[in-house]
Jmol script that loads the backbone (N, CA, C; Angstrom):
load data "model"
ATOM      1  N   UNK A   1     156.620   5.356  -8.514  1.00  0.00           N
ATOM      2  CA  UNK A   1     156.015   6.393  -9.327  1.00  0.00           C
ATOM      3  C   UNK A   1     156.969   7.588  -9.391  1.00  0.00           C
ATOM      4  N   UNK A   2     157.056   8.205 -10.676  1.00  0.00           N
ATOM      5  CA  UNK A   2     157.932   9.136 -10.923  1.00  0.00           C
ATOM      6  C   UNK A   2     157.257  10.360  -9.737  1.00  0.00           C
ATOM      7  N   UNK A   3     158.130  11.513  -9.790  1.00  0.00           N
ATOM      8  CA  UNK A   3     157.637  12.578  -9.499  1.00  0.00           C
ATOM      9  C   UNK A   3     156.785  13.657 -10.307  1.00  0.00           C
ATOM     10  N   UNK A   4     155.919  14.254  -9.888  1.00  0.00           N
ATOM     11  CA  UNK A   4     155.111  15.065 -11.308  1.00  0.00           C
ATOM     12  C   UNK A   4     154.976  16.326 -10.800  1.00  0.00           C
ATOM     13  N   UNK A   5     156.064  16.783 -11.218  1.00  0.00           N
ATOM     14  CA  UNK A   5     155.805  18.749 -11.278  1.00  0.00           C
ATOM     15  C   UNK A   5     154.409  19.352 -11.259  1.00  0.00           C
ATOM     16  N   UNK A   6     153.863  19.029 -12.264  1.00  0.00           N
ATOM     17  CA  UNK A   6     152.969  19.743 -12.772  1.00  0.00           C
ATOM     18  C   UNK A   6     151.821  19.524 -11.546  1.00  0.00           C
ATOM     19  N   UNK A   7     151.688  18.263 -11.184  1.00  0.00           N
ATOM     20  CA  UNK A   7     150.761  17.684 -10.118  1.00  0.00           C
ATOM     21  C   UNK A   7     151.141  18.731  -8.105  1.00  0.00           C
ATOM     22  N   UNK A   8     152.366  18.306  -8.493  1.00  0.00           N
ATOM     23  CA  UNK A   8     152.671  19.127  -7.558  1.00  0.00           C
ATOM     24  C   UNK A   8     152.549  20.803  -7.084  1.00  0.00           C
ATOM     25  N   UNK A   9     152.874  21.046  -8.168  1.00  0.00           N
ATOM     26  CA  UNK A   9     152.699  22.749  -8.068  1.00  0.00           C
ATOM     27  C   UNK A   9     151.166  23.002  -8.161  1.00  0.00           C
ATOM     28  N   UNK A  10     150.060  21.975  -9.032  1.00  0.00           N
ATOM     29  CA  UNK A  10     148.961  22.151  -8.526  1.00  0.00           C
ATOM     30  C   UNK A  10     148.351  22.151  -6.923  1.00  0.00           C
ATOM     31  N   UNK A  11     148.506  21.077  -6.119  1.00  0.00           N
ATOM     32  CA  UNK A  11     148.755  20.554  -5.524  1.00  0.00           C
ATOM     33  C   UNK A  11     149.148  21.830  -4.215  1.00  0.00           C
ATOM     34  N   UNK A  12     150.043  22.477  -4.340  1.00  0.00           N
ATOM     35  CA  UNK A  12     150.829  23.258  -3.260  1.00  0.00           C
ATOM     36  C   UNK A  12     150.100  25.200  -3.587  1.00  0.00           C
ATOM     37  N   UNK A  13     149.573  25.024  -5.221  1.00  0.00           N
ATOM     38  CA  UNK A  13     148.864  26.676  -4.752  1.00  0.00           C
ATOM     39  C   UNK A  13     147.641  25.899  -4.751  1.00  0.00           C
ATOM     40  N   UNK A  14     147.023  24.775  -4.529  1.00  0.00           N
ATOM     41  CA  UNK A  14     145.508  24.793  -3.987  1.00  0.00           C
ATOM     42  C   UNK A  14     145.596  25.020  -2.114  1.00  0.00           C
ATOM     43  N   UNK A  15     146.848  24.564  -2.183  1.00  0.00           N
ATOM     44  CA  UNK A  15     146.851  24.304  -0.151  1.00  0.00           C
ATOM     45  C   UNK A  15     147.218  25.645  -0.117  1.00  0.00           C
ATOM     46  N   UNK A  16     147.696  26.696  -0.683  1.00  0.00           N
ATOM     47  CA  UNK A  16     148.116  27.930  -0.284  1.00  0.00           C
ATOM     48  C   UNK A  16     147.901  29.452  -0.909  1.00  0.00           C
ATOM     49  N   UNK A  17     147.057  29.026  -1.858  1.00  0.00           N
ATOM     50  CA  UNK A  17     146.680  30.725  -2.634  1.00  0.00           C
ATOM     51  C   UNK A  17     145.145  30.670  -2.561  1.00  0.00           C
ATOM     52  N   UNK A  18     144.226  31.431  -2.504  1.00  0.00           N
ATOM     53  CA  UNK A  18     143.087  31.547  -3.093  1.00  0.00           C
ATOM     54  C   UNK A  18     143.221  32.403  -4.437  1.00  0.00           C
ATOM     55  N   UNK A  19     142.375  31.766  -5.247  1.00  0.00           N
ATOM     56  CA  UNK A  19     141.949  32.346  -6.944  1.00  0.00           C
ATOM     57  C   UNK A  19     141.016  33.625  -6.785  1.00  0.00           C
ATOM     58  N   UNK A  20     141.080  34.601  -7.361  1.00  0.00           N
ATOM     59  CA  UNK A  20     140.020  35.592  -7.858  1.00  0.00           C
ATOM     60  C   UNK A  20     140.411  35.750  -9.876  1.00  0.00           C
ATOM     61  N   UNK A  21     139.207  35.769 -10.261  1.00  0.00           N
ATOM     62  CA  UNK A  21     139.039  35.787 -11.362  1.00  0.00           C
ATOM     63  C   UNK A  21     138.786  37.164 -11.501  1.00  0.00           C
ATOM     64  N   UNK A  22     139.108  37.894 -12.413  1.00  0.00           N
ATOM     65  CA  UNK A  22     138.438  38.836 -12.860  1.00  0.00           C
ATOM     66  C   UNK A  22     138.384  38.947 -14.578  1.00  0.00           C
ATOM     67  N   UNK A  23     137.391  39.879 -14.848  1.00  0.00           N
ATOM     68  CA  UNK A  23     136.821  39.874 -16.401  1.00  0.00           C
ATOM     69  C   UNK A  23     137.020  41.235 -16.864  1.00  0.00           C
ATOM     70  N   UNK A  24     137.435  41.863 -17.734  1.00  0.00           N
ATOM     71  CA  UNK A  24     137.594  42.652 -18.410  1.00  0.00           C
ATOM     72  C   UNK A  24     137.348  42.721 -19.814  1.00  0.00           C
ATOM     73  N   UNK A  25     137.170  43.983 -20.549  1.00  0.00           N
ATOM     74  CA  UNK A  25     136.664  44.225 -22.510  1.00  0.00           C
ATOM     75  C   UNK A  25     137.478  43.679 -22.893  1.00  0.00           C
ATOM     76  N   UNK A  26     137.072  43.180 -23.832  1.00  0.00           N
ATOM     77  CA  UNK A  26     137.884  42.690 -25.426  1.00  0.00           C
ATOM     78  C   UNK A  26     139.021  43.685 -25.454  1.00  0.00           C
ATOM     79  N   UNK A  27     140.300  43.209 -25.327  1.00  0.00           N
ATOM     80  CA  UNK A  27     141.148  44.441 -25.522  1.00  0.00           C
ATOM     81  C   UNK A  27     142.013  44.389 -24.390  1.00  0.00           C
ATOM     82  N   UNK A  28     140.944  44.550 -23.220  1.00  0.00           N
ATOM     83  CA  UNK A  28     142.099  44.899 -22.438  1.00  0.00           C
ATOM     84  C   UNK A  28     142.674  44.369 -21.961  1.00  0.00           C
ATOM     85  N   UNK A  29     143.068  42.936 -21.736  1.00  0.00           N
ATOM     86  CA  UNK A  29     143.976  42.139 -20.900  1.00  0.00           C
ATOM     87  C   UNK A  29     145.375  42.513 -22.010  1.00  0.00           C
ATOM     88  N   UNK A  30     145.283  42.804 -23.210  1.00  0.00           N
ATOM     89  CA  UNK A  30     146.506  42.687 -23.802  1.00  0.00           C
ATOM     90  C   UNK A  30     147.213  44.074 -23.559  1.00  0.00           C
ATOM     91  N   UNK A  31     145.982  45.279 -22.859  1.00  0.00           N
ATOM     92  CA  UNK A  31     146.701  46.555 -22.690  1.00  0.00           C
ATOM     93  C   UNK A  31     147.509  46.416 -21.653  1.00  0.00           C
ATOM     94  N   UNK A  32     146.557  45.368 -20.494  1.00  0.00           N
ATOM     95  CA  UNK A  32     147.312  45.334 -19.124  1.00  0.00           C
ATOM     96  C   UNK A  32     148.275  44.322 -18.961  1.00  0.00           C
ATOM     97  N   UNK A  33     148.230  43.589 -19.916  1.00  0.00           N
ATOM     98  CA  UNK A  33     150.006  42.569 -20.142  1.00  0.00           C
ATOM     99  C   UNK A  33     150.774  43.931 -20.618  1.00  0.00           C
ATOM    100  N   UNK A  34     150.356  44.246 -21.488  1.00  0.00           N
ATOM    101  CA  UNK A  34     151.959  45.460 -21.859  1.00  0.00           C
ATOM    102  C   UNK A  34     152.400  46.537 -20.974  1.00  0.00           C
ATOM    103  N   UNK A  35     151.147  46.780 -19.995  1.00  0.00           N
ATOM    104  CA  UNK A  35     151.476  47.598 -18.895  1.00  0.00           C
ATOM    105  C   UNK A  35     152.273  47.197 -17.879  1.00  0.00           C
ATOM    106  N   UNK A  36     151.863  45.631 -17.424  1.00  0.00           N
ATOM    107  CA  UNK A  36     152.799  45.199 -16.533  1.00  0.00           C
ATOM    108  C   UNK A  36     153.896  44.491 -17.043  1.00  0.00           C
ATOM    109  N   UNK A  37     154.182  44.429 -18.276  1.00  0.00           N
ATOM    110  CA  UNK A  37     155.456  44.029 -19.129  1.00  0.00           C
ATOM    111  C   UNK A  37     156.384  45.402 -19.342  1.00  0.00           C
ATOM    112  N   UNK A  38     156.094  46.289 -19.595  1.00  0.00           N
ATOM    113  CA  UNK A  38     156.214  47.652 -19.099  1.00  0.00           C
ATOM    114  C   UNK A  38     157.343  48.112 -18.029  1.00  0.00           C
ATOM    115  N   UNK A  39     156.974  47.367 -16.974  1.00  0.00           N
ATOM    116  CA  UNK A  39     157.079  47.689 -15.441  1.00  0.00           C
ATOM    117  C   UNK A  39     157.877  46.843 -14.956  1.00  0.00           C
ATOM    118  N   UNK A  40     158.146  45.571 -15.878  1.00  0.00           N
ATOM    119  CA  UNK A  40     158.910  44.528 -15.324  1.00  0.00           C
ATOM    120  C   UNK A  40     158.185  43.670 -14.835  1.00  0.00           C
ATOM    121  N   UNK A  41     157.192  43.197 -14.817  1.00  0.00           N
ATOM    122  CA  UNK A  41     156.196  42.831 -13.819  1.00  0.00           C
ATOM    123  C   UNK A  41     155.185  41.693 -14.219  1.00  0.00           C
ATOM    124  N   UNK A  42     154.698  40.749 -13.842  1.00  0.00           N
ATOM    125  CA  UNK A  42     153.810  40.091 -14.155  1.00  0.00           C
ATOM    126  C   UNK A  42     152.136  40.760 -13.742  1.00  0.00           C
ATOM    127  N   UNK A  43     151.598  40.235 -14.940  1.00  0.00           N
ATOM    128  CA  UNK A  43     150.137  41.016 -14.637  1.00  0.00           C
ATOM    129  C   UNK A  43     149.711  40.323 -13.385  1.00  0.00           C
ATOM    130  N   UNK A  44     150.074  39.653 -12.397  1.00  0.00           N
ATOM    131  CA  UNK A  44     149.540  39.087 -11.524  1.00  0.00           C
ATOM    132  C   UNK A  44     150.333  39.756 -10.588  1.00  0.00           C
ATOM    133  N   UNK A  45     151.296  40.639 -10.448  1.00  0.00           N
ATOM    134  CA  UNK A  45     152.246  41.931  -9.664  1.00  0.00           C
ATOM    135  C   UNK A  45     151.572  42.494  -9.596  1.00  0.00           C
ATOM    136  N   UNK A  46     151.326  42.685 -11.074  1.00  0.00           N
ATOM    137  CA  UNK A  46     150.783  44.411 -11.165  1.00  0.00           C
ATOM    138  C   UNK A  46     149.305  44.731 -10.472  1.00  0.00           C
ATOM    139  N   UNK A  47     148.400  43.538 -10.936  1.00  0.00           N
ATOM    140  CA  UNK A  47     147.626  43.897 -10.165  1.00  0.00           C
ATOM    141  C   UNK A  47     147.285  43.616  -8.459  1.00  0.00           C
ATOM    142  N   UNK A  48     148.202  42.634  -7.900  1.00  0.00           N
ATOM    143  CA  UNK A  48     148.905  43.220  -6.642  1.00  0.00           C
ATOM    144  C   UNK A  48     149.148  44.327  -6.045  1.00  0.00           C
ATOM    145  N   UNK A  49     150.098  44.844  -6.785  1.00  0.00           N
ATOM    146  CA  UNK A  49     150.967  46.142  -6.332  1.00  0.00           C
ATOM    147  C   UNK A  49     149.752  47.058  -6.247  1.00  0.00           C
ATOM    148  N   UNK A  50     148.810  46.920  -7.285  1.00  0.00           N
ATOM    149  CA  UNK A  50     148.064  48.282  -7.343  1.00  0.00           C
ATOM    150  C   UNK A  50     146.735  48.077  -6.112  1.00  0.00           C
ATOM    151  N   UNK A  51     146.663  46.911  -5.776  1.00  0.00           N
ATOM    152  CA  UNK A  51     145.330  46.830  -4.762  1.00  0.00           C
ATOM    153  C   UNK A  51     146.439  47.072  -3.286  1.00  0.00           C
ATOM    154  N   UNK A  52     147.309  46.807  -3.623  1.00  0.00           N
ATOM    155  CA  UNK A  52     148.169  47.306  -2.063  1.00  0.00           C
ATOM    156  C   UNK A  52     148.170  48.280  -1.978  1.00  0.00           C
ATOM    157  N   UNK A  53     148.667  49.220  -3.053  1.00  0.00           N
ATOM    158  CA  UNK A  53     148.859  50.912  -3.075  1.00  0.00           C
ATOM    159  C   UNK A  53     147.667  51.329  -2.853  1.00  0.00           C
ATOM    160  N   UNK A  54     146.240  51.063  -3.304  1.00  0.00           N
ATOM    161  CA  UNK A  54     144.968  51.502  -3.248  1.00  0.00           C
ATOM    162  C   UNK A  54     144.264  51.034  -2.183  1.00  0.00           C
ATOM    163  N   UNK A  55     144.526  50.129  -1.022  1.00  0.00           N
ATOM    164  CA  UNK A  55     143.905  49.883   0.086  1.00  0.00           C
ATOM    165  C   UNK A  55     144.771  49.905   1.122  1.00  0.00           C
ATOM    166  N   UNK A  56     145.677  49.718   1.142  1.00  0.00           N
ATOM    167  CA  UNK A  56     146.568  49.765   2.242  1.00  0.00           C
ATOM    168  C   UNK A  56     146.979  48.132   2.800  1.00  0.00           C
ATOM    169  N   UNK A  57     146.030  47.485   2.046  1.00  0.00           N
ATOM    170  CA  UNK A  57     146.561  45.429   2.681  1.00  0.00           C
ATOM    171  C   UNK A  57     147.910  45.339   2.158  1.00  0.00           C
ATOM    172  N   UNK A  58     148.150  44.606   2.904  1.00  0.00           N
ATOM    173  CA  UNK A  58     149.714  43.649   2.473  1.00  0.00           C
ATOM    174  C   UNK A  58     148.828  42.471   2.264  1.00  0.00           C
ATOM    175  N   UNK A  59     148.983  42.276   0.508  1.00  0.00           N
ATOM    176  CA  UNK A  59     148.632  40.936   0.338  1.00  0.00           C
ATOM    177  C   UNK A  59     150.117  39.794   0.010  1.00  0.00           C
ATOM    178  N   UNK A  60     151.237  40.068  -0.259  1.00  0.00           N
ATOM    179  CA  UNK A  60     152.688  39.744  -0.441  1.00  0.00           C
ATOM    180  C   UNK A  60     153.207  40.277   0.598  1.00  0.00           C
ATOM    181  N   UNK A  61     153.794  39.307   1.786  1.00  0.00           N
ATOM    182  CA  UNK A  61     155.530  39.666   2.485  1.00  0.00           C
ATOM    183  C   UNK A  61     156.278  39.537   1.787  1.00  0.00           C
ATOM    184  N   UNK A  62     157.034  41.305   1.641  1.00  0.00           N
ATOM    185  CA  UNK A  62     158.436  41.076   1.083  1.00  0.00           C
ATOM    186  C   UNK A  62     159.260  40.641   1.599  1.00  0.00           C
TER     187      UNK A  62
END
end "model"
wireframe off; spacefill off
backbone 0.3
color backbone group
């Protein structure tokens, strides 16, 4: 059997990330892509960076 990327990388963030969903207005996910496009950043940084700065967790070792 070949190897399958796609299977795999599923596969390796189920054994190692937990998911949070969040929901936001009509509108705004495209404000907060340009914000963290902005910044250099993936909206999945950005909203990182900002729950670190605002609670004090290290959820990322740099």
């Amino acid at each position: 059997m070949a190897f399958d990327e796609t299977r795999y990388k599923a596969e390796f963030n189920k054994d190692n990330y937990d998911d949070i969903i969040i929901r936001v207005p009509k509108g705004k996910k495209a404000e907060i892509k340009a914000l963290a496009s902005s910044h250099g950043k993936s909206v999945n940084a950005l909203i990182i960076e900002c729950i670190e700065q605002q609670t004090g967790l290290t959820i990322i070792n740099k």
